[in-house]
Kinemage of the C-alpha trace (Angstrom):
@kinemage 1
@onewidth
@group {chain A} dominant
@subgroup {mainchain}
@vectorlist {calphas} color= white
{ca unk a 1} P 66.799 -80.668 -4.696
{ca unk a 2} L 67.241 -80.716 -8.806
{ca unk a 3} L 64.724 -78.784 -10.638
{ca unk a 4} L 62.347 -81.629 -11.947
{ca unk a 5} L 61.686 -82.117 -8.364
{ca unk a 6} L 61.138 -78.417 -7.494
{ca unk a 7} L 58.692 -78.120 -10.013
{ca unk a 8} L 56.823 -81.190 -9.346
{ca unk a 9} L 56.762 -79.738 -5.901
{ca unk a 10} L 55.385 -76.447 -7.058
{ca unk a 11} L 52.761 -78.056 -8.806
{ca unk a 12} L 51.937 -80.440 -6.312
{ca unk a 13} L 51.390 -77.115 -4.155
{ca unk a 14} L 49.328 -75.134 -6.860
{ca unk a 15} L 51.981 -72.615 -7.458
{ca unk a 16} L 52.800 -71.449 -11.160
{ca unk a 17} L 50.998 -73.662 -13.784
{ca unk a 18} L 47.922 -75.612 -11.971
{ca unk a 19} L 45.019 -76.847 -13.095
{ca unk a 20} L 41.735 -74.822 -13.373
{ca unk a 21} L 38.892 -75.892 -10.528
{ca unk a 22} L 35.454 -78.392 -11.587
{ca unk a 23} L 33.376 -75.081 -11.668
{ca unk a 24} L 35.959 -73.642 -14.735
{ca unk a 25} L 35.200 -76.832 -16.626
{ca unk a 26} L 31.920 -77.364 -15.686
{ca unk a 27} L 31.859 -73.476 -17.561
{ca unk a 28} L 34.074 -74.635 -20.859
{ca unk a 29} L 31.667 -78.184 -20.594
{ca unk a 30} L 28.995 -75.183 -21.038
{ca unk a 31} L 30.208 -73.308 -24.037
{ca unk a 32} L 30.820 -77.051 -26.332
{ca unk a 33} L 27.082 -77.374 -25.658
{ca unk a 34} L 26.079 -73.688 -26.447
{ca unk a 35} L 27.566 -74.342 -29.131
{ca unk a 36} L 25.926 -77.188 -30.722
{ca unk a 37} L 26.700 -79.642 -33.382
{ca unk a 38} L 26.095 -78.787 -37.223
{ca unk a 39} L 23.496 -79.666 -39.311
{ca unk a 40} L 23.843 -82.200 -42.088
{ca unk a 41} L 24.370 -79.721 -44.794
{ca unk a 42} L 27.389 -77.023 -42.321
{ca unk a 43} L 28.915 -80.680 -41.787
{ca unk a 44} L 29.101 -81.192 -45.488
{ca unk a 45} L 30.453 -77.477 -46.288
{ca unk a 46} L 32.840 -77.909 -43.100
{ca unk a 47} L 34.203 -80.734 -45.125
{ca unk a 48} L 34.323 -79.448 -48.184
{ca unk a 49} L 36.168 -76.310 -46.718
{ca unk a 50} L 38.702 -78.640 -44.962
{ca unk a 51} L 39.548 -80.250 -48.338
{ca unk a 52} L 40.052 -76.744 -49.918
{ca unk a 53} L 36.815 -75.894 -51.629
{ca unk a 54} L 36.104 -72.369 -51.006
{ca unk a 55} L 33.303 -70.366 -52.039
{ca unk a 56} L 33.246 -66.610 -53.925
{ca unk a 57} L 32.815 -63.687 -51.693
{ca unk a 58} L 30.860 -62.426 -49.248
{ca unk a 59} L 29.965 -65.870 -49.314
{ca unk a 60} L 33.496 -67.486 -48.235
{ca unk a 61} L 33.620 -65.080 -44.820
{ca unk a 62} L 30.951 -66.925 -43.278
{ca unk a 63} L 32.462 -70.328 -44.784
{ca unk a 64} L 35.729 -69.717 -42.427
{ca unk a 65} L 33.329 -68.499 -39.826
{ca unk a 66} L 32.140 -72.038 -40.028
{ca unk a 67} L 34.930 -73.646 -40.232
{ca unk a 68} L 36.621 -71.261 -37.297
{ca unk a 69} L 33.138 -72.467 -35.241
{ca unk a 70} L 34.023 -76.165 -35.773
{ca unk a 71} L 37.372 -75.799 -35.020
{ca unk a 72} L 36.858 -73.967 -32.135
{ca unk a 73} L 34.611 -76.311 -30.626
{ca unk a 74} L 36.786 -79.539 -31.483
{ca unk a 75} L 39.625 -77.372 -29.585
{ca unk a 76} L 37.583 -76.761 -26.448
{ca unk a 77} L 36.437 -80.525 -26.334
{ca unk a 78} L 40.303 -81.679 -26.425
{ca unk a 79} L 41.069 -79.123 -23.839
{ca unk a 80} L 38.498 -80.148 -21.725
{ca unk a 81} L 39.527 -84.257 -22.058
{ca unk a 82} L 43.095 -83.105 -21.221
{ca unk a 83} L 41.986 -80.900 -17.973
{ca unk a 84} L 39.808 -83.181 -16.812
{ca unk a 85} L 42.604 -86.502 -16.865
């Protein structure tokens, strides 16, 4: 057997790389809502921040806080879309 069929086969049998179980996304399904959605106003700054506007210290920490938040978040949901397919 050539190795694009062993590792189908290893998949297939839930050896190596696998996928996690419905309770692990049920859990990351979880966090996205924890999480929340912005407000009007973070949506706005999250914007602004993505086009390159940043704001003056101590201020511009909790801008890329934000922005890390969003991100983060966006990340999770496109994770989740491709575990669950």
């Amino acid at each position: 057997m050539a190795f694009p069929e062993i590792a189908l086969s290893q998949l297939r049998q839930a050896r190596g790389l696998k996928s996690p179980g419905f309770t692990i996304i049920q859990f990351l399904e979880g966090v996205v809502d924890e999480m929340n959605s912005p407000t009007d106003e973070q949506a706005a700054l999250i914007k602004l921040t993505m086009e390159g506007k940043v704001m003056n210290y101590p201020d511009r920490w909790d801008q890329e806080n934000l922005l890390n938040l969003h991100k983060a978040k966006i990340y999770l949901e496109m994770a989740i879309g491709l575990l669950s397919q």
